[in-house]
Structure formats: C-alpha cells, structure tokens
C-alpha positions as CSV (number, residue, x, y, z in Angstrom):
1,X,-3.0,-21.7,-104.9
2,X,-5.9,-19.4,-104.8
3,X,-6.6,-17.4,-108.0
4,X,-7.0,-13.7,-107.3
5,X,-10.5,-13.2,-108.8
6,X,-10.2,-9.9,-111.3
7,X,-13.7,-8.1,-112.8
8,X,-11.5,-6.1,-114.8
9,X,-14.0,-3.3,-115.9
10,X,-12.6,-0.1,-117.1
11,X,-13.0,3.9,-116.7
12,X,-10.9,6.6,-117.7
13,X,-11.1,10.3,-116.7
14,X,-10.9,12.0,-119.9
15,X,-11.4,15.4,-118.1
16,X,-8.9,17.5,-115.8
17,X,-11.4,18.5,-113.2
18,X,-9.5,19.6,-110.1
19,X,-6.0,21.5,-110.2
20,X,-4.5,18.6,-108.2
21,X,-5.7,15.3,-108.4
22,X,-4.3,11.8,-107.6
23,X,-6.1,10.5,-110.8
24,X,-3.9,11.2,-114.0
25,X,-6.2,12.0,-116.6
26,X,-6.7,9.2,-119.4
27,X,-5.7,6.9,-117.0
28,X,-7.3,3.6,-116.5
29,X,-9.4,2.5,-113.3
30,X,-10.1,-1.4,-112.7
31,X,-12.3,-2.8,-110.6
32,X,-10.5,-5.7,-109.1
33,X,-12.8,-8.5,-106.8
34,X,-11.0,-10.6,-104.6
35,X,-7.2,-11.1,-102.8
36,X,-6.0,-14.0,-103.0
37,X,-6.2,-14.3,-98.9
38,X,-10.1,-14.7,-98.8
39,X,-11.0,-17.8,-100.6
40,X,-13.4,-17.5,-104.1
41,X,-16.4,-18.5,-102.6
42,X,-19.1,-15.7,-102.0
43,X,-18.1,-12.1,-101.4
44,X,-15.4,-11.1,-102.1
45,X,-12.9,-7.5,-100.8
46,X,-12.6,-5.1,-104.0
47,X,-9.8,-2.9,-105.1
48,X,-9.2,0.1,-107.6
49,X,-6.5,-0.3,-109.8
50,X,-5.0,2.3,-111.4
51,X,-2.7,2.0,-114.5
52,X,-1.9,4.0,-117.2
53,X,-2.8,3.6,-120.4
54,X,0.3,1.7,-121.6
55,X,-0.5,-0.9,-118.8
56,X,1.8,0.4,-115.7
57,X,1.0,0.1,-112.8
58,X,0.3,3.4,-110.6
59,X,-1.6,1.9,-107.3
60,X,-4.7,0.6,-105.4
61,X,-7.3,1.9,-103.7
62,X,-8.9,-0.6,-101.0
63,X,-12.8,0.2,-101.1
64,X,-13.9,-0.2,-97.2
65,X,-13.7,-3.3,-95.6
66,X,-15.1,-2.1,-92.7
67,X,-18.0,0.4,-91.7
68,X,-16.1,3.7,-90.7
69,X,-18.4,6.5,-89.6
70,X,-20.9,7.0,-92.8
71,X,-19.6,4.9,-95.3
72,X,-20.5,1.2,-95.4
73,X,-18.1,-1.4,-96.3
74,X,-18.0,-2.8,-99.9
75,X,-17.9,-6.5,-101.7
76,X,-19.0,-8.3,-104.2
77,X,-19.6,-11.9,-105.4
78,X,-17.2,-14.0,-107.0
79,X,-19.9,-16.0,-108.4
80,X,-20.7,-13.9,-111.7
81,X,-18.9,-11.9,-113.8
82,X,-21.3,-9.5,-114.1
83,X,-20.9,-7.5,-111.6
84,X,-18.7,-4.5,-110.7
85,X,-19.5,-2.4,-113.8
86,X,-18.1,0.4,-113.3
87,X,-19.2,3.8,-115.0
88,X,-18.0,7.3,-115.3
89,X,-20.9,10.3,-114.3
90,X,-22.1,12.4,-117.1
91,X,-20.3,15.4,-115.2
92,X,-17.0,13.2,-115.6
93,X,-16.6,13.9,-111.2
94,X,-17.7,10.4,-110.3
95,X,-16.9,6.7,-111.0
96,X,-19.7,4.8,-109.3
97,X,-20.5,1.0,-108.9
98,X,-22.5,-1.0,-106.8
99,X,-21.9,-3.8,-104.7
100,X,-22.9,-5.7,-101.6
101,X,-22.9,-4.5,-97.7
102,X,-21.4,-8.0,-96.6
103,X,-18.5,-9.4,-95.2
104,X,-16.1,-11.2,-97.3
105,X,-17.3,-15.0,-97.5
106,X,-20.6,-14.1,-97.4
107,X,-22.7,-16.6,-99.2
108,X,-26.4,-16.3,-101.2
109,X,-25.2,-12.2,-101.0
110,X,-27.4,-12.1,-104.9
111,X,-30.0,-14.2,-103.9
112,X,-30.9,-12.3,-100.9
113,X,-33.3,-9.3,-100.7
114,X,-32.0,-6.0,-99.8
115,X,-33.5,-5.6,-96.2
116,X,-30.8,-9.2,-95.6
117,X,-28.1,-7.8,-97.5
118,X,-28.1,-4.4,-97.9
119,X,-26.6,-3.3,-101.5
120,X,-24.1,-0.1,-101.8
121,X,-23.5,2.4,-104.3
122,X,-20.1,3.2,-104.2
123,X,-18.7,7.4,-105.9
124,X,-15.2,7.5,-105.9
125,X,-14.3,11.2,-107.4
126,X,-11.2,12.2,-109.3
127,X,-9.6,13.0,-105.9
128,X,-9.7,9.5,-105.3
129,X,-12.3,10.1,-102.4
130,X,-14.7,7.1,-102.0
131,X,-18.4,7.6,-100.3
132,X,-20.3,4.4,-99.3
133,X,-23.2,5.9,-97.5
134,X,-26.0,5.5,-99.5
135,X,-27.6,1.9,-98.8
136,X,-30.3,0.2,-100.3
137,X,-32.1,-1.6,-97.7
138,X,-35.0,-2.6,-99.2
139,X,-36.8,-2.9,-102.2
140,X,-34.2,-4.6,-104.1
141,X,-33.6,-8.5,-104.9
142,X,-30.9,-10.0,-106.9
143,X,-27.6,-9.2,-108.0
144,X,-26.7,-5.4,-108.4
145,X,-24.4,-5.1,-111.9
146,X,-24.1,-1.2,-112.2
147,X,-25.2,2.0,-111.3
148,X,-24.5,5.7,-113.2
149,X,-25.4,9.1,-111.6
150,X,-25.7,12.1,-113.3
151,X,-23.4,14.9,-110.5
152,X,-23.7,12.8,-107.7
153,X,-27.3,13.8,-107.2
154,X,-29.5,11.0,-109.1
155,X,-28.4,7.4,-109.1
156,X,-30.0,4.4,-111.8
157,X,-28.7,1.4,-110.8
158,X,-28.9,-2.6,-113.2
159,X,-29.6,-5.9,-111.3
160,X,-29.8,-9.5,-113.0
161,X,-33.7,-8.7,-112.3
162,X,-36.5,-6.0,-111.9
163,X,-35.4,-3.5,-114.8
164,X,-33.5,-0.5,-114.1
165,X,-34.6,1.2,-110.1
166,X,-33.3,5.5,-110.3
167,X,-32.5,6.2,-106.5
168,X,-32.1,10.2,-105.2
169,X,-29.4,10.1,-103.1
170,X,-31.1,11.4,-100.4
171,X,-33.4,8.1,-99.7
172,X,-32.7,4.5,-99.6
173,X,-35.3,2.9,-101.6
174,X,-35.4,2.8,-105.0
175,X,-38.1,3.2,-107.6
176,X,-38.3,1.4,-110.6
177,X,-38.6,3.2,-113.5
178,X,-39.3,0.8,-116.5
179,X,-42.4,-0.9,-117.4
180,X,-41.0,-4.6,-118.2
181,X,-39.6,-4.9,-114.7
182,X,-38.6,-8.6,-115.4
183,X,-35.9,-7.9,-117.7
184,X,-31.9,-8.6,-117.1
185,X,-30.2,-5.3,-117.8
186,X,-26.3,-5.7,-117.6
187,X,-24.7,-2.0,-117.8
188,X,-26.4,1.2,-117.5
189,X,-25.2,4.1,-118.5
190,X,-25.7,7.8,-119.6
191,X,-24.4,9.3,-122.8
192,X,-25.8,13.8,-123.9
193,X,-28.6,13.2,-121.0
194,X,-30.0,10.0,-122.1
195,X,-30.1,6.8,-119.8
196,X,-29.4,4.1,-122.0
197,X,-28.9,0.6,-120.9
198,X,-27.6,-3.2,-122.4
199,X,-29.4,-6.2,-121.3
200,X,-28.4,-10.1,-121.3
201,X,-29.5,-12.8,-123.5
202,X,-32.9,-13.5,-122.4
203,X,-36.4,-12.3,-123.2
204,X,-37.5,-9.5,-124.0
205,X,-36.0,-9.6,-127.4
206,X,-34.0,-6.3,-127.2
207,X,-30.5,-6.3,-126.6
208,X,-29.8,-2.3,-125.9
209,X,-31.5,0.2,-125.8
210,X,-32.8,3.8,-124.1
211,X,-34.7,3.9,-121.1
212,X,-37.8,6.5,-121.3
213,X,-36.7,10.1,-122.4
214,X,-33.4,11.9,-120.8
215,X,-32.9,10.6,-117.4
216,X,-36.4,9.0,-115.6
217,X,-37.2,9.4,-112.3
218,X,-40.8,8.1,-112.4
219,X,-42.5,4.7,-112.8
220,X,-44.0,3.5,-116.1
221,X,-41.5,4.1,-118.4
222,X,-40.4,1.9,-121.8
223,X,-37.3,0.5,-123.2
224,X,-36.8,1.3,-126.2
225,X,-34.4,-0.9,-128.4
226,X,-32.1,1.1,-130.7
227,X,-33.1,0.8,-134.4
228,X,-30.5,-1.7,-136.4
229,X,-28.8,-3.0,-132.7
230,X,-30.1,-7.3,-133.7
231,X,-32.7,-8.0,-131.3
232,X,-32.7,-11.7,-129.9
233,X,-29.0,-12.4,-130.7
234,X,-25.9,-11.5,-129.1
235,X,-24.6,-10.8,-125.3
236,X,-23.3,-7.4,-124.9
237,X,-22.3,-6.0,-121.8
238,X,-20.7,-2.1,-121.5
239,X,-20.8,0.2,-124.5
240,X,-19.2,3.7,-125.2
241,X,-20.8,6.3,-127.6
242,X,-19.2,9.1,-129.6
243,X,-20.8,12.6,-131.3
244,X,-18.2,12.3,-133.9
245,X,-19.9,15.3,-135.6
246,X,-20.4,17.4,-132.7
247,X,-24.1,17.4,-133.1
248,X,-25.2,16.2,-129.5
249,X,-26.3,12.8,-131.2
250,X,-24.5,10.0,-130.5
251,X,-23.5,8.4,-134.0
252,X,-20.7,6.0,-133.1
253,X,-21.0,3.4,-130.5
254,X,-18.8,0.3,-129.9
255,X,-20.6,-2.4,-127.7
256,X,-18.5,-5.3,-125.5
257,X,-20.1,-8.6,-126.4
258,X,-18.4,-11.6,-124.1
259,X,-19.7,-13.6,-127.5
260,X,-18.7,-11.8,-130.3
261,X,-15.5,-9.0,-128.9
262,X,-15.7,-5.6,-129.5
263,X,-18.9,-4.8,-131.6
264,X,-19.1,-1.5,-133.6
265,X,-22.1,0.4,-135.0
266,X,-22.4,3.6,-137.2
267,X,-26.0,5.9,-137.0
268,X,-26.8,7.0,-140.4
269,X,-29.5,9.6,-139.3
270,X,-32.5,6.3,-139.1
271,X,-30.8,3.0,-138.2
272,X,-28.0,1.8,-136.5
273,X,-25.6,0.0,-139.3
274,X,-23.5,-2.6,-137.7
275,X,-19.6,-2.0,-138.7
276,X,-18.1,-5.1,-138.0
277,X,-16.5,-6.9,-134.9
278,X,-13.2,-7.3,-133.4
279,X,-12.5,-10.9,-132.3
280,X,-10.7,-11.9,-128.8
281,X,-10.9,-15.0,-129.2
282,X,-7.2,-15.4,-128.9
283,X,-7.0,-14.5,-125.2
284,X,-7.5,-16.2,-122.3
285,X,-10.8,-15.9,-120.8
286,X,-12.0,-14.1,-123.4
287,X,-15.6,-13.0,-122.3
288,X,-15.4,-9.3,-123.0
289,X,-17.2,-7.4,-120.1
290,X,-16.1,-3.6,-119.9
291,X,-15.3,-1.1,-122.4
292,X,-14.1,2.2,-122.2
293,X,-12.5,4.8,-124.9
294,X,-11.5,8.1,-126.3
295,X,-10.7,9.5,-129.9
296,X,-7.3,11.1,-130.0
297,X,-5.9,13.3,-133.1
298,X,-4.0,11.5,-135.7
299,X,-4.9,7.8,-134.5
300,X,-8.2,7.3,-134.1
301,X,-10.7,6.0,-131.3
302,X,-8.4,4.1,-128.5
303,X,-10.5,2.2,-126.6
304,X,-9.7,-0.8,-123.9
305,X,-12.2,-3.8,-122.9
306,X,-11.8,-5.9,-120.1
307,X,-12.3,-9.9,-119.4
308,X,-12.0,-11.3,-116.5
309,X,-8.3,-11.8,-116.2
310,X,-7.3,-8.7,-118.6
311,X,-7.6,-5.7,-120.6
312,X,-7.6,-5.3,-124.0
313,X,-6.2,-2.3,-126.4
314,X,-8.2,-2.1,-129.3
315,X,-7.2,1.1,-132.1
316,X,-9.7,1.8,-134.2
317,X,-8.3,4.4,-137.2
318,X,-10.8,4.3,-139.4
319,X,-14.0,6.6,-140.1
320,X,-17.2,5.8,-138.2
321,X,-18.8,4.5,-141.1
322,X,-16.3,1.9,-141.6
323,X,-15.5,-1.3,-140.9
324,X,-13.7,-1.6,-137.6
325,X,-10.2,-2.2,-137.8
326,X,-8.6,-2.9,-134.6
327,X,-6.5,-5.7,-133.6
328,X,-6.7,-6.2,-129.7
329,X,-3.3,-6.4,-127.7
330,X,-3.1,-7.8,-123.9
331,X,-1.5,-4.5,-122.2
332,X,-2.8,-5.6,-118.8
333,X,-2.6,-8.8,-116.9
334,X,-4.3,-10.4,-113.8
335,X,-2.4,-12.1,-111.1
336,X,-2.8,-15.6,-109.7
C-alpha cells in the first residue's frame, strides 16, 4: 500500500473579507502532497484541505495538475518535509506557497535550477480562487520552502539555499535581498510590516530572525537574529506572533520546532524570554513543521501545529509572560 504523503501545514482566515465566501472563517487550510495513486518518489500532485477547527472535514481543492490558460500546474517533492509552507498575506486575502512546475514523478525537481524546473508561487484567496501564473524561470536553485506576499503585489519567497529572493509580481526573476545568501531559511513570513524569517540548523548561528527593515525589495540587506531567540541550538520551522497589548509590537510569539514541539517566547521591551515548550513527543511523526493560531476571549491563544501525518491542538490559557501551558491533542489525521 502506498502511503498518501501529507505536509500538513496550517492557515486560518481569521478575517471575513468577502460577503460570500467558500472559506469559513477560522477554519483550517492543509497543504496535503501526494495521492496515494502516484507513487512517493519525486513530485508529487498537492491538495487543499479544508477542515474546521474541531477537525471535520469540509473539502479539497486540487491545485492544477495541468497548465490551463495562465496558470501553471503545481507539485512538490516528496523527498523533504520542508516544503509546502504555507502562509497567510499580511492583508489576510491570500494564502500563498510555492512549489514546483513539474509533472508528478518528476525526479532531482530541488536539485535543479529554475530555468530546468521552473518554480511556482501559488495565491489562493478566500474565494477559494487559485492563480499559478507567476513562474520563476531563472535565477533560483534548490528547493523552494515558502513564499509570503504582502496584497498580492510583492512576493519573498525561502529556499533550502541562497537567503530569502523578494519577487514583484510583475517579473519572473527574483532578487535576493539578504547579504548572507548561503543561509537555509525555512518559513518566511510577515507579522505589522516586518519580513521576518526562521532558518534550519546550520551555520550562520541565528535561528530567527528579521530580514532588513519593513519589507526589502533591494539587495544588501542583514538578518538580524531576534535578541533572547538561542542562536546555534534548536530547529524551528513556522512561527506566529501576537501584539497582545495592541501596541503594533509583536510581544508574544510561539515557534514550531520539529525538535523540541511548540516553543513559546514573551518580549519584555529588550529581549526575547523563552516561556517554555510544549512536547509532541507522544505522536506519531512528531516533527512539528507548521503553526498557525488565534486568541479567543475567555480561553486563551488556540493555536494548531502540523507534522507530517497530523495536526495538533495546543490551548494556551495563560498570560504571555508565563509559562506555556498547553497539552497537544491529535484533532486531525492523515490517511494511508
């Protein structure tokens, strides 16, 4: 039997946007790589699950598996599970990913250069309306992990190589933006109009951080690690930050580490002060790769991180300056 392959990374649209919309808000969107027809061995076709936040199911949306008139068709690799970060725009209109212009079964799809394999960015809005017209078809090597826009207007996209590339979406060849080009970054994301990305466990040392000031469009610019995130230690993957006091600072952020669980960290004005760690290591594959969350009245921040066969619920009801106290529960399942 073949196992269906599931990069279970979550978004929710916490926003009503349109006045009818197939997305419910608050409900959950998983990326979902592979079938169980094609076999796990290069790319692979990709869904979008939709569930709600209790962990039933509402439906799929196929992401093209075929070129049909602009848009491009979609894959990824079943070879990492790294890819498929999926992200929410900082206009909340847009979930947007990145992926591979290949057939399913393509082979060496990450090792090849852009002008081989061209890489997609995928925007699905809250209508549920997917665009894969904008291609990268050069200027890009490795494996694409994630991509953020802003409104659909300014992409910055994370590969396992090369820092992070900003693409307009009016060309097709990106421009790197940071200075240490030769660094891993895992999930990129922006959070009150700064780009702020996570990176793996190689050199350099840093382990998150902000990229340049606000949202880079140039070359030359720095990463900057966050002060009090442990440099040289740890694995995390996506993150989510809250302005708990309405300040437009960021002063609570949770981090998904496929070492450690769900990480979470309190700013005290200076540093960031680590606030303890929720454990997963009771599940099965318990890598945790995607995170995604809310604070609702009366219970706290509910947030839900993804492996690579599930998704965790995680309810965090205490103050952002202490300790986490959440104990994960399984409320959705991948199939074999």
């Amino acid at each position: 039997m073949r196992k269906v392959l599931l990069l279970l990374f979550v978004v929710s649209f916490c926003i009503k946007l349109f006045a009818q919309t197939p997305f419910v808000t608050n409900n959950l969107l998983i990326v979902r790589a592979g079938d169980g027809a094609v076999p796990v061995s290069g790319t692979v076709p990709v869904f979008i699950d939709e569930y709600s936040p209790e962990g039933a199911f509402v439906r799929t949306i196929n992401m093209p598996a075929t070129a049909s008139g602009a848009n491009k068709r979609f894959t990824l690799t079943s070879l990492t599970s790294t890819e498929g970060l999926a992200t929410l725009s900082a206009d909340f209109k847009y979930v947007t990913l990145v992926g591979y212009v290949a057939s399913p079964g393509t082979t060496g799809a990450g090792q090849a250069t852009a002008s081989t394999v061209n890489r997609v960015i995928a925007f699905i809005n809250q209508a549920g309306v997917i665009s894969t017209s904008l291609v990268l078809d050069n200027n890009y090597t490795l494996a694409p992990r994630s991509a953020v826009t802003d409104d659909g207007t300014n992409v910055w996209i994370a590969g396992s190589s090369g820092g992070i590339k900003y693409v307009p979406t009016n060309t097709s060849n990106p421009v790197v933006v940071t200075v240490a080009s030769a660094f891993s970054p895992r999930s990129v994301n922006i959070f009150n109009g700064q780009l702020y990305t996570t990176l793996s466990n190689t050199a350099p040392a840093t382990r998150m951080g902000s990229i340049g000031a606000g949202l880079p469009t140039t070359t030359d610019q720095s990463l900057t690690g966050l002060p009090g995130i442990p440099e040289g230690t740890g694995s995390p993957n996506g993150f989510v930050f809250f302005d708990t006091d309405n300040n437009s600072v960021p002063d609570l952020l949770y981090i998904a580490d496929d070492g450690a669980g769900l990480s979470k960290y309190h700013f005290d004005g200076t540093s960031w002060i680590a606030k303890g760690t929720a454990a997963v290591s009771g599940f099965a594959n318990n890598q945790l790769r995607g995170i995604t969350g809310r604070y609702t009245q009366g219970k706290g921040y509910i947030l839900y991180g993804s492996t690579q066969s599930s998704v965790l619920k995680f309810v965090d009801n205490t103050s952002p300056a202490q300790t986490i106290a959440a104990v994960p529960s399984e409320v959705i399942t991948a199939a074999t």
